[in-house]
Backbone bond lengths (Angstrom), bond angles and torsions (degrees), N, CA, C in turn:
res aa  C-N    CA-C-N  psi(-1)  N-CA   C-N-CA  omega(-1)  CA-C   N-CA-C  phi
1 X - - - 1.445 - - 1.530 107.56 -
2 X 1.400 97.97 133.06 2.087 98.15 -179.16 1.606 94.87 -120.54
3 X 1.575 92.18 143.48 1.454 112.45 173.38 1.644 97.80 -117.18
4 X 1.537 93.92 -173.51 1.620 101.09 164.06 1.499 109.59 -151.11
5 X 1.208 112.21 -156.87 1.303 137.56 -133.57 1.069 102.48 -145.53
6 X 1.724 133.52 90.77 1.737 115.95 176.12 1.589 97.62 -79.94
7 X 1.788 96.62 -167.46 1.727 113.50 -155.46 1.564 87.20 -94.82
8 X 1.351 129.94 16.90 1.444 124.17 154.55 1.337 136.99 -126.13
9 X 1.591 89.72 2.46 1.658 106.71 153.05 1.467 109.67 115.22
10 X 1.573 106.04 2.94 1.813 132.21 175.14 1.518 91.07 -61.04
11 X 1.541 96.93 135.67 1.578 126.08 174.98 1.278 109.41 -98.19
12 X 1.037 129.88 116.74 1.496 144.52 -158.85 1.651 111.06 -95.88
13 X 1.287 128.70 97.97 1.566 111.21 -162.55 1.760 103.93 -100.50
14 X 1.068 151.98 147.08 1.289 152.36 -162.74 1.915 94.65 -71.60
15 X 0.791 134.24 130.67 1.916 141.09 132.24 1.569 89.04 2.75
16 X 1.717 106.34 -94.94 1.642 88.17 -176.87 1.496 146.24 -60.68
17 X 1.180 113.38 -9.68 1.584 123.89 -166.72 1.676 81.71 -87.16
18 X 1.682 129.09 -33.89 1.521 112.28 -168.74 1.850 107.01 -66.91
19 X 1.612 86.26 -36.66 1.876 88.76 -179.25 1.049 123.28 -58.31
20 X 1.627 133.53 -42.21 1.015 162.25 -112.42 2.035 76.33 -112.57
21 X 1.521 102.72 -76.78 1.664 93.65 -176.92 1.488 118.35 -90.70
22 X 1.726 108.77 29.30 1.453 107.45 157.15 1.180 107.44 71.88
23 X 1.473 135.63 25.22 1.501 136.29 -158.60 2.154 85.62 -101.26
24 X 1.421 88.84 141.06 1.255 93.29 161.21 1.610 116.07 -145.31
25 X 1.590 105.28 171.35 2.056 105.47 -176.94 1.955 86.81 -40.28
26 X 1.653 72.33 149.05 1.652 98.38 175.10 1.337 131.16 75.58
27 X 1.584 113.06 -40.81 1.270 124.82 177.01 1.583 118.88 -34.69
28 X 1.061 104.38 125.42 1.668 105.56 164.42 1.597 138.20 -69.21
29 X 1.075 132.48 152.92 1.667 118.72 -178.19 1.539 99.79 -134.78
30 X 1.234 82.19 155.53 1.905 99.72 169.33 1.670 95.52 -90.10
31 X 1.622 127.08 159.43 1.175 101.54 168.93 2.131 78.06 -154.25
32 X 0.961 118.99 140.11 1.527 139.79 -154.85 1.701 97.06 -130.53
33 X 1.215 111.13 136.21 1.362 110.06 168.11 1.560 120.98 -147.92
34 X 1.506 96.69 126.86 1.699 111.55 -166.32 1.377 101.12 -120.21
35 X 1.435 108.30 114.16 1.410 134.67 165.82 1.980 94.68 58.43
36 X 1.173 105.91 -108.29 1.378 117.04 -168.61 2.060 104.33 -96.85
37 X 1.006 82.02 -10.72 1.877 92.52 173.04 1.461 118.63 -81.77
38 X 1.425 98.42 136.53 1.989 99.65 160.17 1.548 110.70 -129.25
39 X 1.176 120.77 106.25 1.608 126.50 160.10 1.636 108.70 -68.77
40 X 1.152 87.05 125.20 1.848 91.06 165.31 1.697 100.04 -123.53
41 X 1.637 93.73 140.37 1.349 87.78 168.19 1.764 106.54 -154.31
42 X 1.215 111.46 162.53 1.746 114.84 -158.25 1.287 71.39 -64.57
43 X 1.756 103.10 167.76 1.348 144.70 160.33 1.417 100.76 -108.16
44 X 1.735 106.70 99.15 1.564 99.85 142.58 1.450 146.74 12.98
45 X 1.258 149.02 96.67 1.278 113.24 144.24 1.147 124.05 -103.78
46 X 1.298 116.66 -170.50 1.653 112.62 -175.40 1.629 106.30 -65.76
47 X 1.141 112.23 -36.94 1.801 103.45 172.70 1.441 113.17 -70.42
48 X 1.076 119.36 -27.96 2.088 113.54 159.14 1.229 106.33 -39.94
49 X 1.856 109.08 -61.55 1.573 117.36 -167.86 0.743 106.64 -48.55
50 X 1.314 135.43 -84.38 1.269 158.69 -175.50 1.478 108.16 -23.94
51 X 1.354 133.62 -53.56 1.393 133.55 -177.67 1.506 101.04 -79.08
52 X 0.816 131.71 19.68 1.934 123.60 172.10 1.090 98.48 -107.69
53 X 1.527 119.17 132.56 1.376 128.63 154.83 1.701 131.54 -27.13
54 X 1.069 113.90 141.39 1.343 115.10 -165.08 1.428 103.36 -85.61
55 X 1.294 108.12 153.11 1.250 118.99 176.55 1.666 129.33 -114.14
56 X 1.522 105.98 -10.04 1.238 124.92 141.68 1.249 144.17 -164.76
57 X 1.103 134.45 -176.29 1.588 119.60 -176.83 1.011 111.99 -99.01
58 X 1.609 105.37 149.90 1.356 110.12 177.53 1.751 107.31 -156.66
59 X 1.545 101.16 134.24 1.461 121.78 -171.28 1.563 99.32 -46.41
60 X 1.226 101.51 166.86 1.545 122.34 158.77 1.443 96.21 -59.04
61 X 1.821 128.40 -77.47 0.855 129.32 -130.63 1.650 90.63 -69.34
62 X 1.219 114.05 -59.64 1.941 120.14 174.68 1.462 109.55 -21.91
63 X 1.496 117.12 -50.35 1.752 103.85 175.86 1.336 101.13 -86.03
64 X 0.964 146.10 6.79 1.839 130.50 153.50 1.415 114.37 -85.45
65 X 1.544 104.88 -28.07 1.585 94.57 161.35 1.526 112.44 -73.19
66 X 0.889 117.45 -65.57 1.901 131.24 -162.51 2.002 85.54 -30.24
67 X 1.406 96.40 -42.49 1.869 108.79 -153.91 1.597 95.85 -64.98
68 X 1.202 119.18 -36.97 1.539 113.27 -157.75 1.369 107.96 -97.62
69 X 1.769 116.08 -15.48 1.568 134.57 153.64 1.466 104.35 -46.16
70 X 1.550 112.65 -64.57 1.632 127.30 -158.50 1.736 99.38 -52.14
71 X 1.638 101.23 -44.38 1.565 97.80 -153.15 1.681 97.15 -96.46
72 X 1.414 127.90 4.28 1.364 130.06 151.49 1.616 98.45 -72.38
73 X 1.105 118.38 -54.39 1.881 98.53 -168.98 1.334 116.55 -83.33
74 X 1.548 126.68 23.17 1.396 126.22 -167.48 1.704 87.90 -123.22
75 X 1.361 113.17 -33.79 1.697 113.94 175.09 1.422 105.59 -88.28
76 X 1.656 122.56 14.87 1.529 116.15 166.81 1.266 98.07 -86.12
């Protein structure tokens, strides 16, 4: 797949390569760069997260703990 390069330095992603990683207007990207390489890749949001299958279970009571952990180390 070829993209390009406009005359202000805009990264041009193909129609399919946007479908392909689900990129839509606005979306944000991570973009990483190795030697002569650039990976771009979507940034998450919590509604990405959220729609992926779970990977394990977890009680009610376990996320009221995890929750009351989180908001002890956010009021440290």
């Amino acid at each position: 797949m070829i993209g390009k390069v406009g005359k202000k330095g805009e990264i041009y992603i193909p129609k399919r390569g946007r479908e392909l990683a689900n990129l839509n207007p606005e979306d944000e990207v991570l973009i990483e760069v190795r030697g002569k390489e650039l990976i771009i890749r979507k940034k998450e949001s919590v509604i990405d997260v959220l729609m992926e299958e779970a990977v394990s279970k977890v009680s009610v009571e376990e996320l009221r703990e995890i929750r009351e952990k989180l908001s002890e180390l956010l009021r440290a």
